[in-house]
C-alpha positions as CSV (number, residue, x, y, z in Angstrom):
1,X,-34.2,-3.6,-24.8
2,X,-33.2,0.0,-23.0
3,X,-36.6,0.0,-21.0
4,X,-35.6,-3.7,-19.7
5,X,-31.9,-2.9,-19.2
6,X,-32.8,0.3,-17.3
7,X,-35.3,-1.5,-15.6
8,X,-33.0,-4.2,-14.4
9,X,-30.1,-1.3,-13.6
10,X,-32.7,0.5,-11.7
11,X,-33.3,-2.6,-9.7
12,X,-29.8,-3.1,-8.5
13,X,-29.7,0.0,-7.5
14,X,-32.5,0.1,-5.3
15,X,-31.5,-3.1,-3.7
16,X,-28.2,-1.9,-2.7
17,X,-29.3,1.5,-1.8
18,X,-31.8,0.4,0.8
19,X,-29.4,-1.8,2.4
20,X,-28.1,0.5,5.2
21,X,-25.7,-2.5,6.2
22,X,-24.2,-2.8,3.2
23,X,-24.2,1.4,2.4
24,X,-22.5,1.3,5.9
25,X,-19.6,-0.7,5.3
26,X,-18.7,1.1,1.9
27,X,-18.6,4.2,3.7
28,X,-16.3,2.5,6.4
29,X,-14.3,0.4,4.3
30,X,-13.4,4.0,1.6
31,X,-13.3,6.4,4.9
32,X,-12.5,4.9,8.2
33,X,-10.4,1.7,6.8
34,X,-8.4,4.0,4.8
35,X,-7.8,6.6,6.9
36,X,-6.6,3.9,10.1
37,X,-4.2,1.7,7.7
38,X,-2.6,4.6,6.1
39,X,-2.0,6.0,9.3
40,X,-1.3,2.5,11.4
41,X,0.3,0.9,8.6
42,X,2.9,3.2,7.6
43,X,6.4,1.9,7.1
44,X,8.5,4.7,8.7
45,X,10.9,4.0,11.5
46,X,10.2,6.5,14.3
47,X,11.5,7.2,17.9
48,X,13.2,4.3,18.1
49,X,14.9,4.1,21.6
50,X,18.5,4.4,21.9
51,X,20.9,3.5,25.0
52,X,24.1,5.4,24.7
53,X,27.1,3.8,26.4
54,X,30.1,6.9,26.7
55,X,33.0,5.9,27.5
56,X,34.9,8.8,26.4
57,X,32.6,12.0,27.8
58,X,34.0,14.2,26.0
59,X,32.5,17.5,23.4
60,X,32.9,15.2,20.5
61,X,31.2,12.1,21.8
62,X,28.2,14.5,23.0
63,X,27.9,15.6,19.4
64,X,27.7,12.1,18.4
65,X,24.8,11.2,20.6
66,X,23.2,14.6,19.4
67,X,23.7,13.8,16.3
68,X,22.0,10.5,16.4
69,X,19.1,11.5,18.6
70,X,18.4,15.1,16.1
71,X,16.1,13.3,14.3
72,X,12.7,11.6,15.3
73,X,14.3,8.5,14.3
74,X,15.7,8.1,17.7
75,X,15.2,9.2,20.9
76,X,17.7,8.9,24.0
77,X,16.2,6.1,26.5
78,X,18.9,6.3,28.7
79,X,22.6,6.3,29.6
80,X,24.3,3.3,30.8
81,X,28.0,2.6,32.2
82,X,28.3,-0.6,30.6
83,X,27.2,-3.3,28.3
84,X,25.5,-5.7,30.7
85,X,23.4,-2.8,32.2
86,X,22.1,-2.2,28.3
87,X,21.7,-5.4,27.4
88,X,19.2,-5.7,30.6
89,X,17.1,-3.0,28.7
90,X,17.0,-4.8,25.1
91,X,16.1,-8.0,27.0
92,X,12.9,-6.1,28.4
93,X,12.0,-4.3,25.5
94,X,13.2,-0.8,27.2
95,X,15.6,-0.2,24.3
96,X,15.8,-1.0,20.1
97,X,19.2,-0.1,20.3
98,X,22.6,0.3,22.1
99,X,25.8,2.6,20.8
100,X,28.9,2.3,22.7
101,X,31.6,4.9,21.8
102,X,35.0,4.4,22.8
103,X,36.9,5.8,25.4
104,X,39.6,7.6,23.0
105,X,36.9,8.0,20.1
106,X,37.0,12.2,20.4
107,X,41.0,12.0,20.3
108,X,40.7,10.1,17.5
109,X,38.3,11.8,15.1
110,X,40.3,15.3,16.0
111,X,43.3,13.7,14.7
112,X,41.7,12.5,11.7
113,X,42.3,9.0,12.9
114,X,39.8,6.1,12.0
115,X,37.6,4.7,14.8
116,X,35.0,2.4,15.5
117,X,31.8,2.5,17.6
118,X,29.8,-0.1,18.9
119,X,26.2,-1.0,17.8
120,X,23.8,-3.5,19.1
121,X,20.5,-3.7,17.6
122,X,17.3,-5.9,18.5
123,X,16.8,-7.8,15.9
124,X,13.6,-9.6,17.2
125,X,11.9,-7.1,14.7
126,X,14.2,-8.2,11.5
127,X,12.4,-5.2,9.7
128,X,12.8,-2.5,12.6
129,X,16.4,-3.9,13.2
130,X,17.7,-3.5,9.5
131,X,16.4,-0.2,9.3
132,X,17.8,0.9,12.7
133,X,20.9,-0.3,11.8
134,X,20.4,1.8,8.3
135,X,20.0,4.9,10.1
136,X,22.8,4.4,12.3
137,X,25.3,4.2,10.0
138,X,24.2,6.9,8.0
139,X,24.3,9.6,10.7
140,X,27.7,7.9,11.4
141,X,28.9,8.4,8.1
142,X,27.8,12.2,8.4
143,X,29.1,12.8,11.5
144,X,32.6,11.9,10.0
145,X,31.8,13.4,7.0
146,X,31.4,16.7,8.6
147,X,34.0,16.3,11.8
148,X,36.7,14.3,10.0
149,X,36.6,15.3,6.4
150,X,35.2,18.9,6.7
151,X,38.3,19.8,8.5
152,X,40.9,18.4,5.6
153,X,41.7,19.7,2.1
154,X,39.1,18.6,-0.3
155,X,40.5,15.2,-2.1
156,X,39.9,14.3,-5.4
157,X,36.9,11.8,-5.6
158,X,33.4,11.2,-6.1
159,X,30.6,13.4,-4.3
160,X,26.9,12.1,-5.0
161,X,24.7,15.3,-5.2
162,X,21.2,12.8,-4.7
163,X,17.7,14.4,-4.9
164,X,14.4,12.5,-4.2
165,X,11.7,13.4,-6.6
166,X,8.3,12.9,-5.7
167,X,8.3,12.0,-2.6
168,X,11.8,14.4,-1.0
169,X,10.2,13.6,2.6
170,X,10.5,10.1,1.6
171,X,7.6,9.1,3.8
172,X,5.4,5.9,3.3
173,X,2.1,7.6,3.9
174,X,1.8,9.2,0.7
175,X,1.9,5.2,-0.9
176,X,0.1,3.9,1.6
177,X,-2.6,6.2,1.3
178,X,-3.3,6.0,-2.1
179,X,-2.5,1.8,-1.9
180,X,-5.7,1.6,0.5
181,X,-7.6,3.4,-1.9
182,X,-7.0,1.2,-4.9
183,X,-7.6,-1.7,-2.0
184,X,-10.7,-0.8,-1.3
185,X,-12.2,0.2,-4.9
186,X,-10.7,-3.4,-5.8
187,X,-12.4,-5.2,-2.9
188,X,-15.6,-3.3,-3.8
189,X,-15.8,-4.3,-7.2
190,X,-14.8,-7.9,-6.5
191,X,-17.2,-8.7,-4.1
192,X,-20.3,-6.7,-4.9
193,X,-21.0,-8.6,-8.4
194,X,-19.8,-11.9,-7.2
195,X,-22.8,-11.2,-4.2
196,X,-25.1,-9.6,-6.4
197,X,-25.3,-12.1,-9.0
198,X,-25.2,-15.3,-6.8
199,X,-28.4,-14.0,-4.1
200,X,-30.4,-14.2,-7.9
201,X,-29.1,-17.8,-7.9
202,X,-29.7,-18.4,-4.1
203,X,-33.0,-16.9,-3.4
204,X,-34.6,-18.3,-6.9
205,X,-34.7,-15.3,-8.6
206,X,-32.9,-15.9,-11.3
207,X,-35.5,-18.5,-12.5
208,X,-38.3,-15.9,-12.3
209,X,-36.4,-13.5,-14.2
210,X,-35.7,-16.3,-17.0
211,X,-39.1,-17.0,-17.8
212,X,-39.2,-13.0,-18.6
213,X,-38.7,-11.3,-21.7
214,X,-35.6,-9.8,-20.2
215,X,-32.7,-11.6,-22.3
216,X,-29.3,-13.1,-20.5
217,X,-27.1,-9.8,-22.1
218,X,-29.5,-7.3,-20.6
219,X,-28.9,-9.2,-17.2
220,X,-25.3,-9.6,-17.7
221,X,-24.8,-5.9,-18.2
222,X,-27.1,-4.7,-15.2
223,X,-25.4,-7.0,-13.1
224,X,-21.7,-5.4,-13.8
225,X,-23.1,-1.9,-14.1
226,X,-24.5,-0.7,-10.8
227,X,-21.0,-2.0,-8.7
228,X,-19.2,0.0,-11.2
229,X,-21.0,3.0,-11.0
230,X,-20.7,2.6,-6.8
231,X,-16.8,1.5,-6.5
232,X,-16.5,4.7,-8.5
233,X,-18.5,6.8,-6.5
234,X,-16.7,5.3,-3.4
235,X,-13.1,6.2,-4.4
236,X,-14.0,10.2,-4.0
237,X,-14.8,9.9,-0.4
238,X,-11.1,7.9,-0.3
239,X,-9.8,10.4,-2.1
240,X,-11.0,13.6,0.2
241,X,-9.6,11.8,3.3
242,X,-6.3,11.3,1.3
243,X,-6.4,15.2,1.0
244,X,-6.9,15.8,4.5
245,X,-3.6,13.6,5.3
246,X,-2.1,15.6,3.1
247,X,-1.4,13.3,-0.1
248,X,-1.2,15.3,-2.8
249,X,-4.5,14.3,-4.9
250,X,-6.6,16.5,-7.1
251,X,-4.6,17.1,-10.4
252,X,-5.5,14.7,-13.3
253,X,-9.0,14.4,-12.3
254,X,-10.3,13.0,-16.1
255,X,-7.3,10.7,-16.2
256,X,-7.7,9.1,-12.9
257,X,-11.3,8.4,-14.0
258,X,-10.9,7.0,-17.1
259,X,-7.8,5.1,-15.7
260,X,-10.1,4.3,-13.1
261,X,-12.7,3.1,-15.0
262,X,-10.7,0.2,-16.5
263,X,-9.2,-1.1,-13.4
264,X,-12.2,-1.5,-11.9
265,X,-14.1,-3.0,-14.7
266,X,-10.9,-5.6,-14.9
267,X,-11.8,-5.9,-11.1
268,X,-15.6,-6.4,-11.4
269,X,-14.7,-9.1,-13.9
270,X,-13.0,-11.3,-11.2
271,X,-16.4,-10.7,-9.3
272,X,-18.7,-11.5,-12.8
273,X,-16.3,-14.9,-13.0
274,X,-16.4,-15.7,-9.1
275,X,-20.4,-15.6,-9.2
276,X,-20.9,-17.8,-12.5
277,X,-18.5,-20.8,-10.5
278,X,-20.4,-20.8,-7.9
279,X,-23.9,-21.2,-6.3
280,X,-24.3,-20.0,-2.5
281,X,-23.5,-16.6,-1.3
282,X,-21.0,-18.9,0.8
283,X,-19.3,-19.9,-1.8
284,X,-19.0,-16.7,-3.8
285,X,-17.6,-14.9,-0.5
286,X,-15.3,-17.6,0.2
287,X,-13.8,-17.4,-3.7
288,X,-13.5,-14.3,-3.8
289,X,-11.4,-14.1,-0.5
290,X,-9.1,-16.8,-2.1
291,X,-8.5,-14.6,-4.6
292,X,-8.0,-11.2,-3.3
293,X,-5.1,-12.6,-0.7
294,X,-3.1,-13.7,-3.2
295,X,-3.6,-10.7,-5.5
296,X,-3.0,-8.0,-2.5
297,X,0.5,-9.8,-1.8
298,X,1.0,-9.6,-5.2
299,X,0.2,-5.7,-5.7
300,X,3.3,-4.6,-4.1
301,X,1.5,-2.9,-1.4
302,X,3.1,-5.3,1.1
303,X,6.0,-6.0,-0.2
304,X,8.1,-4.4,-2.6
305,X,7.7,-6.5,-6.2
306,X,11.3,-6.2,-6.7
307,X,12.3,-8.3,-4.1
308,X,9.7,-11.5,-5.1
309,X,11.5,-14.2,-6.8
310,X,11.1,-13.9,-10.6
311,X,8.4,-16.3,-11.4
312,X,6.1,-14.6,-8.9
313,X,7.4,-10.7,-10.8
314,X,5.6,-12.7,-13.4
315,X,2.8,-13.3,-11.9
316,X,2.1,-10.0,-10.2
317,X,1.5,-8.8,-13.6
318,X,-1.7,-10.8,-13.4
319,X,-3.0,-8.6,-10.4
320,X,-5.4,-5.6,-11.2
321,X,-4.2,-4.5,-7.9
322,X,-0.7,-4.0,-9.3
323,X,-1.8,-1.5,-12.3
324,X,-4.2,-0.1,-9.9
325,X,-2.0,1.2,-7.8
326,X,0.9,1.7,-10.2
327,X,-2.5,4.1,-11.9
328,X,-2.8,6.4,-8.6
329,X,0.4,6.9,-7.4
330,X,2.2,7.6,-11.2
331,X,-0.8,10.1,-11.2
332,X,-0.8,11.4,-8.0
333,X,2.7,11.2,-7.0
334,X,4.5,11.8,-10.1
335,X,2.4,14.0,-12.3
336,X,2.5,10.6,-15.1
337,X,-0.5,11.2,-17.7
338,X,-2.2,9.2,-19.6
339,X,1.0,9.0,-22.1
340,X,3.3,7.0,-19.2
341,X,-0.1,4.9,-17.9
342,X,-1.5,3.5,-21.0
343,X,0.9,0.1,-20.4
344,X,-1.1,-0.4,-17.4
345,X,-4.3,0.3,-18.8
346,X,-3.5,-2.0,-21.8
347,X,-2.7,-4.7,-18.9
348,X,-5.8,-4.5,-17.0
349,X,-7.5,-4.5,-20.6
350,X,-5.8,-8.3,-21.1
351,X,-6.4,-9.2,-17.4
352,X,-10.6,-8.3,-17.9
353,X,-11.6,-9.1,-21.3
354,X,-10.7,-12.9,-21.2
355,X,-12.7,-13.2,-17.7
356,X,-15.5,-11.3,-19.1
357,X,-15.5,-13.5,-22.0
358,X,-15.2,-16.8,-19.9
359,X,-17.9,-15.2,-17.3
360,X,-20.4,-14.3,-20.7
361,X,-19.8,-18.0,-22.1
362,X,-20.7,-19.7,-18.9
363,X,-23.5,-16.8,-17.7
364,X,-24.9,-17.5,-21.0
365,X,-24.7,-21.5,-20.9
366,X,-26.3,-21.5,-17.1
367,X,-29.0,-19.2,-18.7
């Protein structure tokens, strides 16, 4: 049995090593692909540009506009006398954003008055507008904080003392970085199976090999081995161009592989289940496209799970994807060990073993 089964392993191998094609677009889609979406897909608002309407030119409303262009979240596009000049630039794209202070606003916030300013945002972008809008009352809030309450007795109240653990930069990239990598390793293990074990089907193979002592487990497992073996392989290449952006990978080595190991055997058994349903390389490609969409969407990659309606919070916990990337960034981000992950590992566990089961009972029928 071990001579077959290595035989059969050894096979596999061969045929996907000497496909420079296919060894070609694993290298892209674990290098290249991950490197471009983590840095093209990242959530952060950024130099955002900002017309400034002053009507009060005066010491404290020049501290306001520097205080909303100090960070890169902003940047000054211009200074405009009155409302129907800026709207002329949102109109043409020129400007996100538009802040009109008023003409007594610095009288005002020295005499401890309240005041208002006036904010219009493009909200062709709902996303960019909300955030922009975010931002702009924060700063707003700390610009009165420091000019308006710094300058009184301290009241009796609440004062939030927040940290950001983790992530204090609170950037996307680090997420997004170590999302694409769990993308990829997923796609990998989907797809390779599914196309390995339905070219047997479509180029007659698989009848040859029947009439051979080689018995339907042995081909099962050398089928599911071999993409295995490369969608781990492929994840350290991800993983050194997540180090050279600066995501903080390299502790918990063991952990991530084990952990690994069982997201993207739960992965390789949507691939195992894909190629048993179906009999063209056509078809397998197709099926497993309709099923990766709807599982990336459900990963919280995209969007944040918490904000799905209920039913589909549910569901998510169906996606491999989910636990996946729940594993890398809990081990990467956080420090989590195997002690915090083991609910995720016992979820991909439920999500394989039926579909391996299912894949084994049909594999072995068709046999």
């Amino acid at each position: 049995m071990w001579g077959r089964l290595y035989g059969l392993i050894g096979k596999e191998f061969a045929q996907m090593l000497r496909d420079p094609v296919m060894l070609f677009l694993i290298f892209w889609l674990t290098t290249s692909e991950v490197a471009m979406c983590t840095m093209a897909v990242g959530m952060d608002v950024k130099n955002l540009k900002l017309g400034l309407i002053d009507n009060d030119r005066t010491e404290t409303s020049r501290a306001f506009s520097r205080e909303l262009t100090s960070a890169d979240t902003f940047i000054e596009a211009g200074a405009f006398a009155s409302e129907r000049q800026a709207e002329a630039g949102l109109r043409k794209g020129a400007l996100d954003a538009v802040v009109e202070i008023p003409p007594d606003f610095g009288a005002r916030v020295a005499a401890g008055r309240p005041t208002s300013i006036g904010v219009v945002v493009d909200g062709s972008n709902a996303d960019v507008a909300s955030r922009a809008r975010a931002y702009i009352i924060e700063m707003t809030s700390r610009f009165a904080g420091e000019r308006v309450m710094g300058s009184m007795p301290m009241r009796a109240g609440v004062q939030p003392a927040v940290r950001v653990w983790y992530n204090p930069n609170l950037t996307n990239t680090n997420f997004i970085a170590l999302a694409m990598i769990a993308q990829a390793g997923f796609m990998l293990a989907v797809v390779l199976p599914a196309a390995g074990m339905v070219r047997e089907k479509q180029n007659g193979t698989l009848e040859q090999i029947r009439v051979t002592p080689i018995r339907a487990h042995e081909m099962f497992i050398g089928k599911i081995l071999p993409p295995v073996t490369i969608s781990t392989g492929a994840m350290f290449p991800s993983l050194l161009v997540a180090r050279l952006l600066n995501v903080p990978v390299g502790d918990g080595a063991l952990t991530f592989l084990a952990l690994n190991l069982v997201f993207l055997l739960s992965a390789v058994s949507i691939g195992v289940f894909v190629a048993t349903v179906t009999n063209t390389l056509q078809q397998a490609l197709l099926t497993s496209f309709f099923s990766l969409f709807p599982l990336l969407f459900l990963s919280g990659s995209v969007t944040p799970i918490e904000s799905m309606p209920g039913w589909l919070q549910i569901a998510s916990q169906a996606s491999p994807l989910r636990h996946g990337i729940a594993i890398v960034t809990g081990l990467f981000l956080k420090g989590a060990g195997m002690g915090e992950l083991w609910p995720h590992a016992a979820a991909l566990g439920l999500i394989g073993a039926p579909l391996f089961a299912g894949s084994w009972l049909l594999f072995r029928r068709q046999w």
